[in-house]
Structure formats: C-alpha cells, structure tokens
C-alpha positions as CSV (number, residue, x, y, z in Angstrom):
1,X,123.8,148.8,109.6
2,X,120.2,147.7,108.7
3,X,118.5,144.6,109.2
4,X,116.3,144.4,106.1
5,X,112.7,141.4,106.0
6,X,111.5,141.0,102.8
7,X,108.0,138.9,102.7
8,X,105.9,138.0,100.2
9,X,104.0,134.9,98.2
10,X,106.0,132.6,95.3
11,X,106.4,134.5,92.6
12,X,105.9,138.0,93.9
13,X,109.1,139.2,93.2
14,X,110.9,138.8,96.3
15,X,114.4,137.8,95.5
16,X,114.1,140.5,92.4
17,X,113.8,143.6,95.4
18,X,116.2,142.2,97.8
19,X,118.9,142.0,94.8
20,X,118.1,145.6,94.4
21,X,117.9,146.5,98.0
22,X,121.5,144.8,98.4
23,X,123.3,146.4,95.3
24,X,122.4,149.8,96.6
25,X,125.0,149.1,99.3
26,X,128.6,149.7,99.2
27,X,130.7,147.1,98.4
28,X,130.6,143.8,96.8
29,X,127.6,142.2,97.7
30,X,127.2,138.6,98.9
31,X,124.3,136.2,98.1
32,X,124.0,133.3,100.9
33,X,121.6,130.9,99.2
34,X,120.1,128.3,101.6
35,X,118.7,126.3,98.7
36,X,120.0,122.8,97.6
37,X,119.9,121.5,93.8
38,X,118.1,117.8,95.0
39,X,116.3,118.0,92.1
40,X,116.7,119.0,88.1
41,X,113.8,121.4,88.8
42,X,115.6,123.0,91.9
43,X,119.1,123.0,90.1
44,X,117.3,125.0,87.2
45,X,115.9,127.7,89.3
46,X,119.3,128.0,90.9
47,X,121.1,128.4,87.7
48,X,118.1,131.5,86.6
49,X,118.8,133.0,89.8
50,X,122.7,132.9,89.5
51,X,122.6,134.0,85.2
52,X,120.3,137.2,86.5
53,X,122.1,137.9,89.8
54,X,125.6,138.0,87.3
55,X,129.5,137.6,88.0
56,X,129.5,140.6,90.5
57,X,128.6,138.7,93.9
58,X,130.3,136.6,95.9
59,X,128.1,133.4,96.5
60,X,127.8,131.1,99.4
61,X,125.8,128.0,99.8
62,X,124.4,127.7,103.7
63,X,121.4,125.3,103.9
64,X,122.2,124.8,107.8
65,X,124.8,127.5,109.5
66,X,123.1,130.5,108.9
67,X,124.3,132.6,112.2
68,X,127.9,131.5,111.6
69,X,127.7,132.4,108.1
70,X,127.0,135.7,108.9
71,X,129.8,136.0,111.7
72,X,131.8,134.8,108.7
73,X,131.2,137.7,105.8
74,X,130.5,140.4,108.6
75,X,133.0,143.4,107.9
76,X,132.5,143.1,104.1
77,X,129.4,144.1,101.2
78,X,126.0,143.7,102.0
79,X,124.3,140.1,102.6
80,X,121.5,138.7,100.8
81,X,120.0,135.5,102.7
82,X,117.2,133.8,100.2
83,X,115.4,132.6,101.6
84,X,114.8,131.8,105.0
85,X,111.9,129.5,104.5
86,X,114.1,127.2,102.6
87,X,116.7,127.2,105.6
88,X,114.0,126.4,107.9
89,X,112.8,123.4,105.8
90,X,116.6,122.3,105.9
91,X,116.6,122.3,109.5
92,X,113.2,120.6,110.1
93,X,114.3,117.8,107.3
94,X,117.6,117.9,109.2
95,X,115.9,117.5,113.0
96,X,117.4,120.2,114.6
97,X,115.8,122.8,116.9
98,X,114.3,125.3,114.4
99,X,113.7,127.5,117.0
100,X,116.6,128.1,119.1
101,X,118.2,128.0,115.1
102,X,116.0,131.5,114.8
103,X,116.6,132.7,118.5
104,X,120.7,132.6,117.4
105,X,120.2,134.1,114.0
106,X,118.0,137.0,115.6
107,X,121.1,137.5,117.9
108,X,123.8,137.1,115.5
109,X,121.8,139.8,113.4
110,X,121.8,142.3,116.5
111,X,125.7,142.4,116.7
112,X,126.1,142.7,112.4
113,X,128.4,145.9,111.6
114,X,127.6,145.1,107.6
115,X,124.0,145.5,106.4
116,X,121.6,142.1,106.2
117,X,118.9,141.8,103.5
118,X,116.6,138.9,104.1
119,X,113.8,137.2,101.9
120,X,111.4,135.1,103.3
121,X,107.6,133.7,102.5
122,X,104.5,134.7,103.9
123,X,102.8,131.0,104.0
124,X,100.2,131.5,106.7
125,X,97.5,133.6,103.8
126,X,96.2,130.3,102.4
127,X,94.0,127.5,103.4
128,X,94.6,125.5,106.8
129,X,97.2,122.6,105.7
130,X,95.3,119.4,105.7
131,X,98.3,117.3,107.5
132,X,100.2,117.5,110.6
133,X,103.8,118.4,109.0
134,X,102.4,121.0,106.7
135,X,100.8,122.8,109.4
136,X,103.7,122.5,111.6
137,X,106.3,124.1,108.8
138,X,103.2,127.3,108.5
139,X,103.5,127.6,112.5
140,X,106.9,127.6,112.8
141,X,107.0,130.0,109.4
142,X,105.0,132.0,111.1
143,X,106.9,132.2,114.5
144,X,110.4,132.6,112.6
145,X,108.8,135.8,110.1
146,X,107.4,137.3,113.6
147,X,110.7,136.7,115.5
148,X,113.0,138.3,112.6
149,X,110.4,141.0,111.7
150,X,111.0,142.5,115.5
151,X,114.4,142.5,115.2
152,X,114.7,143.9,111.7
153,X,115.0,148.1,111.3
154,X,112.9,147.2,107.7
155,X,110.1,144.7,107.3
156,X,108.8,145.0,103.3
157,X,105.5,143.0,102.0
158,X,106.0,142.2,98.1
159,X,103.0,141.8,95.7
160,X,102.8,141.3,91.9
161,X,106.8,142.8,91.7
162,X,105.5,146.1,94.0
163,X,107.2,146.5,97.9
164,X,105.1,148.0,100.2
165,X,107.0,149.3,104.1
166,X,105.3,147.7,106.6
167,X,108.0,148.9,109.5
C-alpha cells in the first residue's frame, strides 16, 4: 500500500489534498491528529478541521506515539497523519530523541499493509532563524521531510491549493 508525503507552506492547502488523497481509498478513513488544543486559538483550528473533515472518520489524537499508532490502525481504512511538523515540535518540547522518533516511523511505515497519507511543512524556504531553537526545529524539519520523502512511493509539493508530483 502507498506511503503518501504531502509538503507545503501554511495555508497552501495541505491538509485540504491529503483529506482527498485519503477518501479516495477504501474503507473508512482515519485522521491521526498530532496537534494539542493548549490554546483557544489551537482548539479553534481543531474544531474547523474536524466540522470540514465531518462524522465519517475515525479520529485519533497522537502528539507522541506515532509508530505505534500506526501498528495500531494497520489492517483497517486509509491513515491521515497532520501533521508531522507538529509531532516533531511535541517531541522536541517533550525532550525525546526526534530522530531515532523518525528512524522508527520510517520503519514502521515500511512494514504498513494499509495505505499512509502524510502532511508535513516545508520550513527551510524562508529566512535563516535568528535564534538557536528556531534553527534547530528548521534542521531537524528538514532532516525528518528528507528521511520520510525516501521512504514514501508519493512525495507531493502544495502551492496556493494546487499539488504538484515531485516523486
């Protein structure tokens, strides 16, 4: 089954595509959202996501466990993860090793029977971060994106709301 990247800036229509991408599958999809409502802002982007995504997907909240998650709801509908730069924010807030957190997800993804759909952001296109933790989250961005875009069968770039293939 395919391994699906979906990159892209803020607001470029990301999470719009990979909702597509995953409903074309059968079965009931599922959405694992790595985000956390710490904030009234955050909670409110959750909720706009969850009224336009509707009743028909089964929803799980995974800010940490990503590779188990998907050992979890393997066998079933297609995944949505969104996003994956979120989930690596959690697990540098959270100290863990981001990266061997990537090399297991990369492997976990390898052995998935059911398709994976996976939205992350392209952070590296701006200006150099002017501080030492902000430039560390763009490196290791950058490193995760490359790691899971060589293991993916599809890597799409979204701009203004318009995917273009890039493998």
């Amino acid at each position: 089954m395919p391994i699906v990247l979906i990159t892209g800036g803020a607001r470029s229509g990301k999470s719009r595509h990979a909702e597509a991408r995953v409903r074309a599958f059968p079965g009931r999809p599922v959405y694992v959202a790595t985000a956390e409502a710490l904030d009234d802002e955050m909670a409110y982007r959750i909720a706009k996501h969850r009224t336009r995504r509707g009743d028909e997907w089964i929803e799980r909240e995974v800010p940490l466990d990503l590779a188990q998650t998907l050992i979890e709801t393997d066998g079933g509908g297609a995944r949505l993860v969104d996003c994956l730069t979120l989930w690596l924010s959690n697990l540098l807030h959270s100290k863990r090793d981001w990266s061997q957190a990537v090399s297991e997800l990369a492997d976990e993804l390898r052995r998935q029977r059911s398709p994976v759909v996976m939205v992350t952001n392209e952070v590296g296109l701006g200006i150099v971060p002017d501080n030492a933790l902000a430039r560390a989250y763009r490196d290791a961005a950058g490193m995760m994106n490359q790691t899971l875009a060589n293991i993916a069968d599809e890597v799409e770039f979204v701009v203004a709301g318009l995917p273009m293939k890039l493998k």
